[in-house]
BALOBA-1460 file (C-alpha; in Angstrom, 3 decimals):
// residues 237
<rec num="1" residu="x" x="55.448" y="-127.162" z="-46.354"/>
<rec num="2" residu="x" x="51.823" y="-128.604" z="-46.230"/>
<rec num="3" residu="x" x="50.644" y="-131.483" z="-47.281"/>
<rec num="4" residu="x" x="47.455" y="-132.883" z="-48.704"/>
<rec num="5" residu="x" x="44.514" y="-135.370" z="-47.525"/>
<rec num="6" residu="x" x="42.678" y="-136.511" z="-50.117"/>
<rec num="7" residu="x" x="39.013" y="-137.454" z="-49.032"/>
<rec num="8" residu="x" x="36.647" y="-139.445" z="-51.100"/>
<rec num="9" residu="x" x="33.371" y="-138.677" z="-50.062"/>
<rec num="10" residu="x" x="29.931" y="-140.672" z="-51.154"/>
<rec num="11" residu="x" x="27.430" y="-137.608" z="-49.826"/>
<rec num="12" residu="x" x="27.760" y="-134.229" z="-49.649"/>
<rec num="13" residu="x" x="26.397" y="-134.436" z="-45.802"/>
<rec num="14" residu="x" x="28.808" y="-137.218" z="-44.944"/>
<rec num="15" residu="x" x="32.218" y="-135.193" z="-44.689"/>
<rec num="16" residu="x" x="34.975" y="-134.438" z="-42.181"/>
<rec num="17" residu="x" x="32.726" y="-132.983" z="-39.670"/>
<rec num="18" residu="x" x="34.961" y="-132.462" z="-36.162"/>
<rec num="19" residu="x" x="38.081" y="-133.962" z="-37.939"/>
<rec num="20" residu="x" x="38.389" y="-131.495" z="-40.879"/>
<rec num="21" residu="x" x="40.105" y="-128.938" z="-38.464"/>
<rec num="22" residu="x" x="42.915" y="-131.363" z="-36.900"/>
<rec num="23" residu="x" x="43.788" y="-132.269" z="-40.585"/>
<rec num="24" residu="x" x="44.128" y="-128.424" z="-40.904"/>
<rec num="25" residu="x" x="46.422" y="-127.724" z="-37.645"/>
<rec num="26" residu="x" x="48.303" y="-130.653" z="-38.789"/>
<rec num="27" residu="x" x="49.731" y="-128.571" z="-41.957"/>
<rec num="28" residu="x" x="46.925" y="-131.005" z="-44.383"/>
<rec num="29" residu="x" x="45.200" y="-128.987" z="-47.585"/>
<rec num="30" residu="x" x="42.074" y="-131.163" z="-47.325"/>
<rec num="31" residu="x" x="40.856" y="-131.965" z="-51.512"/>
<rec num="32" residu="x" x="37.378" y="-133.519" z="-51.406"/>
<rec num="33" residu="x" x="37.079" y="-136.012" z="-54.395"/>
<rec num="34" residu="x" x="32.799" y="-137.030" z="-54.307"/>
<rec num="35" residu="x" x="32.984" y="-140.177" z="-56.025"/>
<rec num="36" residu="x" x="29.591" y="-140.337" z="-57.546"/>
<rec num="37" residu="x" x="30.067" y="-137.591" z="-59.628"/>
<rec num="38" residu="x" x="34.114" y="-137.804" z="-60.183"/>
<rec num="39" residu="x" x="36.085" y="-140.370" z="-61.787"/>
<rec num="40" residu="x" x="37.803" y="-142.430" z="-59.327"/>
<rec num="41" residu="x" x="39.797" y="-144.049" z="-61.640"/>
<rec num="42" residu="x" x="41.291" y="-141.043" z="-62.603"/>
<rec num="43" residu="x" x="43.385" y="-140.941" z="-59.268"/>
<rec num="44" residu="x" x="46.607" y="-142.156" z="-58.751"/>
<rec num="45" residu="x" x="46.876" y="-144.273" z="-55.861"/>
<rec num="46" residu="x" x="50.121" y="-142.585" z="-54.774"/>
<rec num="47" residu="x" x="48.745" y="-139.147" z="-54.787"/>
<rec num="48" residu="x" x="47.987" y="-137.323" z="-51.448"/>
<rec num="49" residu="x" x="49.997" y="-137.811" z="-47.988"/>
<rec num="50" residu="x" x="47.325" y="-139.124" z="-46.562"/>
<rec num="51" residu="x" x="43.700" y="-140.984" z="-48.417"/>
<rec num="52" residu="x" x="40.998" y="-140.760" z="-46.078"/>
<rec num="53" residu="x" x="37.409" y="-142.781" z="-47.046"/>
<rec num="54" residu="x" x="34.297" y="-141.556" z="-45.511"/>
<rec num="55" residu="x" x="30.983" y="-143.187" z="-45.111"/>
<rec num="56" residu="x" x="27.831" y="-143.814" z="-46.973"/>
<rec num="57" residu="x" x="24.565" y="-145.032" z="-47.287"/>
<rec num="58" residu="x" x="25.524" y="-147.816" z="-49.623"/>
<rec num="59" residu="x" x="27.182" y="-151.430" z="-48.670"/>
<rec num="60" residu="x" x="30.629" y="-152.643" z="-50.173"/>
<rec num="61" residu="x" x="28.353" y="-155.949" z="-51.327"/>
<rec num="62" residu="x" x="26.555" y="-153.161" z="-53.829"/>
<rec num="63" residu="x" x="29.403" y="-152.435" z="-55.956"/>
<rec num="64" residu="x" x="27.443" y="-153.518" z="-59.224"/>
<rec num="65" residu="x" x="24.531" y="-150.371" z="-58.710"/>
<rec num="66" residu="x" x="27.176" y="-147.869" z="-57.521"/>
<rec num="67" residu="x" x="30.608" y="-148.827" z="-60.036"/>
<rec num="68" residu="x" x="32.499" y="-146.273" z="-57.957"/>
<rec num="69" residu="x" x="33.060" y="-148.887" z="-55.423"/>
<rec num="70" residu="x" x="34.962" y="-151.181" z="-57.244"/>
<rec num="71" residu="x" x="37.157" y="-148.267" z="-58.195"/>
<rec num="72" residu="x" x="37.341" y="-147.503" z="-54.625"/>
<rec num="73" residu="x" x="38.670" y="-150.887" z="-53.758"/>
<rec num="74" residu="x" x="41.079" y="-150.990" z="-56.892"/>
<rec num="75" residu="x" x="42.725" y="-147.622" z="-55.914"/>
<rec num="76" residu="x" x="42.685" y="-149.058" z="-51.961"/>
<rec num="77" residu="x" x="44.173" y="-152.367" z="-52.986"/>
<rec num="78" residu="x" x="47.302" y="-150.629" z="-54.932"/>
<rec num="79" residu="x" x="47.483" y="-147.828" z="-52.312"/>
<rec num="80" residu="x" x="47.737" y="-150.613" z="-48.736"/>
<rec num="81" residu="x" x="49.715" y="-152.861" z="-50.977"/>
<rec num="82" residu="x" x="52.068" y="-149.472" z="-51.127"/>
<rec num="83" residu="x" x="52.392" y="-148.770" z="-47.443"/>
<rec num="84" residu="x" x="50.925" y="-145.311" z="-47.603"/>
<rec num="85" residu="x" x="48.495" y="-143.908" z="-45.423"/>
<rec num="86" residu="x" x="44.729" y="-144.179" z="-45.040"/>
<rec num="87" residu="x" x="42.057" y="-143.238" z="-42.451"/>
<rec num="88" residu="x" x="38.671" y="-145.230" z="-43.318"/>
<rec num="89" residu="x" x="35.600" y="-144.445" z="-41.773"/>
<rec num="90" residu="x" x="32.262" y="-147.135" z="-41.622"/>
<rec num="91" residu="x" x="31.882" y="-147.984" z="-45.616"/>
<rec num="92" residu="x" x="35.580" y="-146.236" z="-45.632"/>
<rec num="93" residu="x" x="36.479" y="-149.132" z="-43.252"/>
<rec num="94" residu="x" x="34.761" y="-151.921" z="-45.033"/>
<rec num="95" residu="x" x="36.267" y="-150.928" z="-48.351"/>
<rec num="96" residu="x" x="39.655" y="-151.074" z="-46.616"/>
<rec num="97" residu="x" x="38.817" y="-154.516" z="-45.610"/>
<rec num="98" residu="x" x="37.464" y="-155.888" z="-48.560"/>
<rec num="99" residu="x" x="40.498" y="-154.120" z="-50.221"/>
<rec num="100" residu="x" x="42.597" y="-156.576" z="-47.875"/>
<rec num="101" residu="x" x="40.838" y="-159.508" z="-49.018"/>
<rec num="102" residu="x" x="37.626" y="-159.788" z="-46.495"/>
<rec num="103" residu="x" x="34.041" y="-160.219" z="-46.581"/>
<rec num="104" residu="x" x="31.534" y="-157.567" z="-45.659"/>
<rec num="105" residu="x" x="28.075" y="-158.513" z="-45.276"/>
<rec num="106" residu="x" x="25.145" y="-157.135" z="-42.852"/>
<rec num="107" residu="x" x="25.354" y="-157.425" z="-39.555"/>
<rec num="108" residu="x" x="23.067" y="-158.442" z="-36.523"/>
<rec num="109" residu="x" x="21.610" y="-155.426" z="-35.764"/>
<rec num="110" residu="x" x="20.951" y="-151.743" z="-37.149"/>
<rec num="111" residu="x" x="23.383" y="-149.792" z="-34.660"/>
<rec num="112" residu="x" x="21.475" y="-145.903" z="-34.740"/>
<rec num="113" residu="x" x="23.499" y="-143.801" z="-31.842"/>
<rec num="114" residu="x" x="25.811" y="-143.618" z="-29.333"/>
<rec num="115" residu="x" x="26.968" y="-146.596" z="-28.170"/>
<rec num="116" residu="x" x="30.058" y="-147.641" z="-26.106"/>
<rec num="117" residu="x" x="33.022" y="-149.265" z="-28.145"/>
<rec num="118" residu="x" x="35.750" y="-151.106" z="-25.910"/>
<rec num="119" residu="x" x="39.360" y="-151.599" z="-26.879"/>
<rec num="120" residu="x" x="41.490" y="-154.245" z="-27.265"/>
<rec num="121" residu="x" x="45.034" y="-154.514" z="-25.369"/>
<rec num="122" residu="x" x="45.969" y="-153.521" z="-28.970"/>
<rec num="123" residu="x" x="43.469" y="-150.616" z="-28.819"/>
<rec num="124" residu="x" x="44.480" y="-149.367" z="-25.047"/>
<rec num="125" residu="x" x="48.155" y="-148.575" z="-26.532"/>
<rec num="126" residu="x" x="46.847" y="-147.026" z="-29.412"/>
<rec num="127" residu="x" x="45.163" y="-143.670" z="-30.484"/>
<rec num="128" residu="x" x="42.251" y="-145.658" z="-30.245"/>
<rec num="129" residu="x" x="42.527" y="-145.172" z="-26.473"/>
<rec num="130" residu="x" x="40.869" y="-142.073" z="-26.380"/>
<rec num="131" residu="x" x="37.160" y="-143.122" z="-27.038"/>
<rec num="132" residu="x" x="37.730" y="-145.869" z="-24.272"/>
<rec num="133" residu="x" x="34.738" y="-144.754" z="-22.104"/>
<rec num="134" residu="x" x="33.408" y="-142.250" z="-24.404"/>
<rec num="135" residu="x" x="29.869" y="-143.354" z="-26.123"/>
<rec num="136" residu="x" x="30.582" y="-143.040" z="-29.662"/>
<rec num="137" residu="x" x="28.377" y="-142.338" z="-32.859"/>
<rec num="138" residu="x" x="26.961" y="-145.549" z="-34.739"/>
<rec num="139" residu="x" x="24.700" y="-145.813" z="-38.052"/>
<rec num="140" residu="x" x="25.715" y="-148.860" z="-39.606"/>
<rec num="141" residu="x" x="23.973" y="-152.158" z="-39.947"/>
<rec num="142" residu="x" x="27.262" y="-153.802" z="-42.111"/>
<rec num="143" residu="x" x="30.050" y="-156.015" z="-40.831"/>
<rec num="144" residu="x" x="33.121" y="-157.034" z="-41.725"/>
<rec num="145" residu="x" x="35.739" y="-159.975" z="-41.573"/>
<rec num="146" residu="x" x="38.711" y="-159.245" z="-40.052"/>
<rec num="147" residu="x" x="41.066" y="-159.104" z="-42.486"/>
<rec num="148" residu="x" x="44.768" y="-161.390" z="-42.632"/>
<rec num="149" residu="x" x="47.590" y="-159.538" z="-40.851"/>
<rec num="150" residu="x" x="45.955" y="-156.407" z="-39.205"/>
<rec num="151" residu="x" x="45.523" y="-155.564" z="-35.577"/>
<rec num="152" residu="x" x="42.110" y="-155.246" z="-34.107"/>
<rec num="153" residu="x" x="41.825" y="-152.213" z="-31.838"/>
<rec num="154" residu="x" x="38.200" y="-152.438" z="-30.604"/>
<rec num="155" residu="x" x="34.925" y="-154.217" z="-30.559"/>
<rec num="156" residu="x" x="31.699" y="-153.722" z="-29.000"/>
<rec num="157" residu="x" x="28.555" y="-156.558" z="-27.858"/>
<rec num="158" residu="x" x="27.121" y="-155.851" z="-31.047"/>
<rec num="159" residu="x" x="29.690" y="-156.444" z="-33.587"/>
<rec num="160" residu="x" x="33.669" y="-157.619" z="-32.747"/>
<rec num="161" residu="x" x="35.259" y="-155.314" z="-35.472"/>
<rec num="162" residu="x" x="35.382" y="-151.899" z="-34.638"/>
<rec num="163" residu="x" x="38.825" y="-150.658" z="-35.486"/>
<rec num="164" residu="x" x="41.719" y="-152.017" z="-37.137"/>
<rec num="165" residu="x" x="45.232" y="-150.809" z="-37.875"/>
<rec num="166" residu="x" x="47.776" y="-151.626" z="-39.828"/>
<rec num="167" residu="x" x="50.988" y="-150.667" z="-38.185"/>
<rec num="168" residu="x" x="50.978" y="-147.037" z="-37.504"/>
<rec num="169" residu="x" x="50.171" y="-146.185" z="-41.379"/>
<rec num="170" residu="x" x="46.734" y="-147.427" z="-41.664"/>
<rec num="171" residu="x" x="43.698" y="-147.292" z="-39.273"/>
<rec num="172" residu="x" x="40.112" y="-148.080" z="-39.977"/>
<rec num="173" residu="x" x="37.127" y="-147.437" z="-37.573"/>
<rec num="174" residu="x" x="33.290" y="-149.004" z="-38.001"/>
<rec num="175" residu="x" x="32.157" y="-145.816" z="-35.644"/>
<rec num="176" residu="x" x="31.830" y="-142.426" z="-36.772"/>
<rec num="177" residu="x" x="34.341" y="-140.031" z="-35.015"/>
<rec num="178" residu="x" x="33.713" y="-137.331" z="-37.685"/>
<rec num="179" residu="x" x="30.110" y="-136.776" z="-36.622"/>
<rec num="180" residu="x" x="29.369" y="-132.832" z="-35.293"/>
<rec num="181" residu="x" x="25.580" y="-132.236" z="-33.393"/>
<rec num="182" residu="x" x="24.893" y="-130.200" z="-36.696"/>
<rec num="183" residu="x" x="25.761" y="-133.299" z="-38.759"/>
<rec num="184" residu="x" x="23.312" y="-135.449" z="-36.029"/>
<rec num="185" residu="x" x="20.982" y="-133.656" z="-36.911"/>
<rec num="186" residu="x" x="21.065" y="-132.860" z="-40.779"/>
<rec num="187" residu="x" x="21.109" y="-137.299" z="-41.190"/>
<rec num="188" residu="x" x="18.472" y="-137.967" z="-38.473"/>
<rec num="189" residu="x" x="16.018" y="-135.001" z="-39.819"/>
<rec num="190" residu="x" x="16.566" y="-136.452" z="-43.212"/>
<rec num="191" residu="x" x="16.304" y="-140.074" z="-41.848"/>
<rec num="192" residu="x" x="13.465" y="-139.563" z="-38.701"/>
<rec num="193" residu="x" x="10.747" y="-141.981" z="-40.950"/>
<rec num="194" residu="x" x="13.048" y="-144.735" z="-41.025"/>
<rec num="195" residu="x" x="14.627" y="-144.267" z="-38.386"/>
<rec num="196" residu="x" x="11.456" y="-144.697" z="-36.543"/>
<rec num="197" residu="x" x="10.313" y="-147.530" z="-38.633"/>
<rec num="198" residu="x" x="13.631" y="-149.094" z="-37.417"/>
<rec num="199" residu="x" x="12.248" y="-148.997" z="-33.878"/>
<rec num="200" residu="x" x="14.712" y="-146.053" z="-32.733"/>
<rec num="201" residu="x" x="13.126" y="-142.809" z="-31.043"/>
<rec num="202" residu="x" x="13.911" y="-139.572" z="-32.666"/>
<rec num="203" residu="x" x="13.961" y="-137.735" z="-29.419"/>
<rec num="204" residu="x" x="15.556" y="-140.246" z="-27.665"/>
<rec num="205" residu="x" x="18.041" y="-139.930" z="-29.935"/>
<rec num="206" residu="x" x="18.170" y="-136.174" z="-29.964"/>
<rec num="207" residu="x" x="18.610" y="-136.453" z="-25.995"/>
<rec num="208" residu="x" x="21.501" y="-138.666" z="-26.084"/>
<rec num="209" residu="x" x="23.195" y="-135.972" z="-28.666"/>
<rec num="210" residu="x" x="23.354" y="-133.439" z="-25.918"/>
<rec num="211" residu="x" x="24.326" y="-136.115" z="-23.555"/>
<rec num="212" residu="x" x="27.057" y="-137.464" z="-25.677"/>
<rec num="213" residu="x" x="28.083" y="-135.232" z="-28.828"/>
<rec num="214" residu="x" x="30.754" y="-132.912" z="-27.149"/>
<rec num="215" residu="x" x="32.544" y="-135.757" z="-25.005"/>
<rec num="216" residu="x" x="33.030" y="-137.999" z="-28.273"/>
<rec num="217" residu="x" x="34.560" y="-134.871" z="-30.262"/>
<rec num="218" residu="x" x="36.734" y="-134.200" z="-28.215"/>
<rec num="219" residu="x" x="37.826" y="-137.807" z="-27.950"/>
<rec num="220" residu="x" x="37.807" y="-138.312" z="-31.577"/>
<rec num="221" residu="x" x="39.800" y="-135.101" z="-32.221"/>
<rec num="222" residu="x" x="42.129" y="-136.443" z="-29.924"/>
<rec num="223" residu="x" x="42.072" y="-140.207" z="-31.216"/>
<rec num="224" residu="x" x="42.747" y="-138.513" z="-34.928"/>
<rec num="225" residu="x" x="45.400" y="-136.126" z="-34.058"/>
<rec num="226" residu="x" x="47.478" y="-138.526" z="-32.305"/>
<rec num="227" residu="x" x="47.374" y="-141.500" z="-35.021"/>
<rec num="228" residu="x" x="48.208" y="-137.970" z="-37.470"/>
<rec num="229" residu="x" x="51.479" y="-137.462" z="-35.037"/>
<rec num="230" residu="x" x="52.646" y="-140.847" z="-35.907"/>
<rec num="231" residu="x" x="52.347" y="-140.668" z="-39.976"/>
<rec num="232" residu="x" x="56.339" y="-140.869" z="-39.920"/>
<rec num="233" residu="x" x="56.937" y="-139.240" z="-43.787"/>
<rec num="234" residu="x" x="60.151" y="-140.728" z="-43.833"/>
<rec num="235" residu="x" x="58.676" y="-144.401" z="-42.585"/>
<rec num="236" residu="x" x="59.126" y="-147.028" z="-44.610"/>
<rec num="237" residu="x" x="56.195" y="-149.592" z="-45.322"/>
């Protein structure tokens, strides 16, 4: 019998990438629900086996131009108050957070690229484990507040919050393990003015792709399907 993952998604070039297939040798039917043109409030927060929350180019703190947000964080709030599961990735993580009751706000820096992100005790017996080593895709200049009565899995020099879990049900990551070399590219081509005006190198950037894309892949494939092999259905929250 399969089951479903339902995936709200802020931009069409901001999807599953690399993690699209382990949902699919997992026994998931993947539903895409793009929440700028859908009605979010429309879903039930009960529906799907699994909620996963992607990125996107907006911040939590600009709910009031993009309304979908606070629909985003109603449906998260009734959905972790329920115990079910959800995979949140960058804004998917800070919604989860502010969901939970903390504060996202900009951070110190504007993180473009691969950079290393080291877990915690926590982290090292977790899925999280995987990336331990393993540069990992950043484009994210937000932070968040840890929020009351998770665990926090990893951290880098940059910013302290980097994954969080809630038992075995819930896990949120600030990194991007979703992102393919064809999805590098289609943001940073789109991006390469401001990225530039941001002080990063295009081609530097580009060279640490073929440095780094296939080693994080395969350790966020792995990451992913192991927290998927531990979504007990018959767990109770």
């Amino acid at each position: 019998m399969s089951r479903t993952a339902v995936v709200l998604r802020h931009d069409d070039t901001i999807h599953l990438g690399n993690l699209e297939p382990v949902l699919v040798e997992h026994g998931y039917v993947v539903r895409y629900v793009d929440t700028l043109r859908e009605d979010v409030r429309s879903l039930d927060p009960t529906d799907g086996d699994l909620l996963v929350v992607l990125g996107g180019e907006m911040g939590v703190y600009e709910a009031d131009a993009f309304p979908a947000l606070h629909d985003e964080i109603a449906l998260l709030e009734h959905r972790l108050g329920a115990g079910l599961p959800v995979f949140g990735v960058c804004l998917g993580a800070q919604l989860m957070a502010t969901a939970l009751g903390s504060r996202v706000y900009r951070g110190p820096t504007n993180e473009i690229g691969y950079r290393s992100v080291v877990p915690t005790e926590a982290g090292a017996a977790s899925p999280v484990r995987h990336i331990s080593g393993v540069p990992v895709f950043q484009w994210h200049s937000d932070t968040f507040d840890l929020p009351d009565g998770v665990t926090r899995l990893a951290g880098s020099p940059q910013y302290g919050n980097e994954a969080f879990s809630i038992g075995k049900w819930a896990l949120a990551v600030q990194f991007h393990p979703e992102v393919t070399a064809e999805m590098h590219e289609v943001w940073l081509a789109a991006s390469e003015a401001e990225v530039a005006a941001e002080g990063f190198d295009p081609g530097e950037l580009r060279r640490d792709r073929e440095r780094y894309s296939r080693g994080m892949q395969s350790a966020s494939r792995a990451m992913f399907s192991e927290w998927l092999d531990g979504l007990d259905p018959e767990r109770t929250p």
